[in-house]
C-alpha positions in Angstrom: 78.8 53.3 69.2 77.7 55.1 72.3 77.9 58.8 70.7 75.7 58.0 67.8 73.2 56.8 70.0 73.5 59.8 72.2 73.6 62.2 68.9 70.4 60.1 67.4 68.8 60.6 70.9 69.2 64.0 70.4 68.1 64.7 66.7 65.1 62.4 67.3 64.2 64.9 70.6 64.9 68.3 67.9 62.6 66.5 65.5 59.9 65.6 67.4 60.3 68.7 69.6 60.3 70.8 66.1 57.1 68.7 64.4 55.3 69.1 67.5 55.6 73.3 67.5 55.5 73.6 63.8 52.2 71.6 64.3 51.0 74.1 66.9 52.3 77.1 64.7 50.5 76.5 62.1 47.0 75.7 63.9 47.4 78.9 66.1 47.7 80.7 62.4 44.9 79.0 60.6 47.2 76.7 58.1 46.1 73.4 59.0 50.0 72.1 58.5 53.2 71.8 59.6 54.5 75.4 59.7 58.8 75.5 60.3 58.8 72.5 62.5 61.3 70.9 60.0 63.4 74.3 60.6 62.4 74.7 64.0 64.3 71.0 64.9 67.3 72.4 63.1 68.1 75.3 64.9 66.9 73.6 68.1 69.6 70.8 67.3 72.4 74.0 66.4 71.3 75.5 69.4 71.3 72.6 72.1 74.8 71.7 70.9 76.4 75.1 70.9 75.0 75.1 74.5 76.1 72.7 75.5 79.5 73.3 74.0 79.9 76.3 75.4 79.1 75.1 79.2 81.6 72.4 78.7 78.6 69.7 79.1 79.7 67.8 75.9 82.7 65.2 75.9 84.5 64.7 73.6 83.0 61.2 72.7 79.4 62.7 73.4 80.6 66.0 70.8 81.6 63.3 68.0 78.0 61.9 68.2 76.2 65.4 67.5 77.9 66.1 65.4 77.9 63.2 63.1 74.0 63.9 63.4 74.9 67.3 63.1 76.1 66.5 59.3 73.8 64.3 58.6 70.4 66.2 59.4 70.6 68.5 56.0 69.8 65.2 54.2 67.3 64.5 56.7 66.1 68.0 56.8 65.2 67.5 53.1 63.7 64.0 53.0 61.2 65.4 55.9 60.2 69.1 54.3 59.4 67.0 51.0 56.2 64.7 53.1 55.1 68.4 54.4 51.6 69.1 53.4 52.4 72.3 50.7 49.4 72.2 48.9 47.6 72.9 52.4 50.3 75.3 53.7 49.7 77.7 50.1 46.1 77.2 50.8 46.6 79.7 53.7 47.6 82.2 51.0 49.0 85.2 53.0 49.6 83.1 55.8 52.2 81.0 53.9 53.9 84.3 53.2 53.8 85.7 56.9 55.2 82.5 57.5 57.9 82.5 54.8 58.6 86.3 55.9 58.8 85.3 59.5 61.0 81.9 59.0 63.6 84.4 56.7 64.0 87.5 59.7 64.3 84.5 62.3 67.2 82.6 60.6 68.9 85.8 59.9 68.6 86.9 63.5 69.5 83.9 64.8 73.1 83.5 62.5 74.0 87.1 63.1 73.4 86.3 66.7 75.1 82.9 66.7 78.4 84.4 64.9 78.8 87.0 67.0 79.0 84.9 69.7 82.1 83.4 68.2 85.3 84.7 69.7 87.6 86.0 67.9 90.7 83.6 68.6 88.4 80.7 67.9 88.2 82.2 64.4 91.8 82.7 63.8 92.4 79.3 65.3 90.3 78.0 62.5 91.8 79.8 59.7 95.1 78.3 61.0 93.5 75.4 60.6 92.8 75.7 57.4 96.1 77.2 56.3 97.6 74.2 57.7 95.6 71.7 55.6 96.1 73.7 52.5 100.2 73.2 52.8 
């Protein structure tokens, strides 16, 4: 019960956290809207946890709690991008396309930078994994 109020803790912080700089995004570029902060919360939440992961600062009770949220926030993710404000985001014109363009480099940068991060035996440890369930 305790983890998935931790891991609700911490998606409401992402969220918020994200909302609030997608807010100030998209005033500092003219929009008038929400720019990324949906995606912004995402990879903060990724980001926090694999941090925290990697430190050692998550238990194992606290790890189960992110990342049920963890799961869960693609649904989430979707229900919150569809009360966005599009019509005033394509408005902007070229600025919804610098933004698109932007959004598109940043993701890829970030997940090329986020898998080479993972180490090599944690990789073959999760093929094993997977072999394993497969027999």
């Amino acid at each position: 019960m305790n983890t998935i109020i931790i891991g609700t803790a911490m998606l409401a912080l992402c969220h918020l956290t994200g909302l609030f700089l997608g807010d100030v995004l998209g005033w500092a570029i003219g929009a008038r809207a929400n720019v990324g902060g949906v995606g912004i919360a995402m990879l903060m939440l990724v980001l926090i946890r694999l941090y925290m992961v990697k430190k050692g600062i998550l238990g194992k009770k606290f790890e189960e709690g992110v990342n049920y949220w963890g799961a869960m926030y693609i649904p989430v993710v979707v229900a919150m991008a569809a009360q966005q404000n599009v019509v005033a985001a394509l408005r902007g014109g070229h600025v919804a396309l610098l933004a698109a363009v932007v959004t598109f480099t940043s993701c890829f940068c970030i997940i090329s930078f986020m898998n080479r991060m993972e180490s090599k035996e944690s990789i073959e440890k999760g093929m094993a994994v997977i072999k394993d369930k497969e027999h």
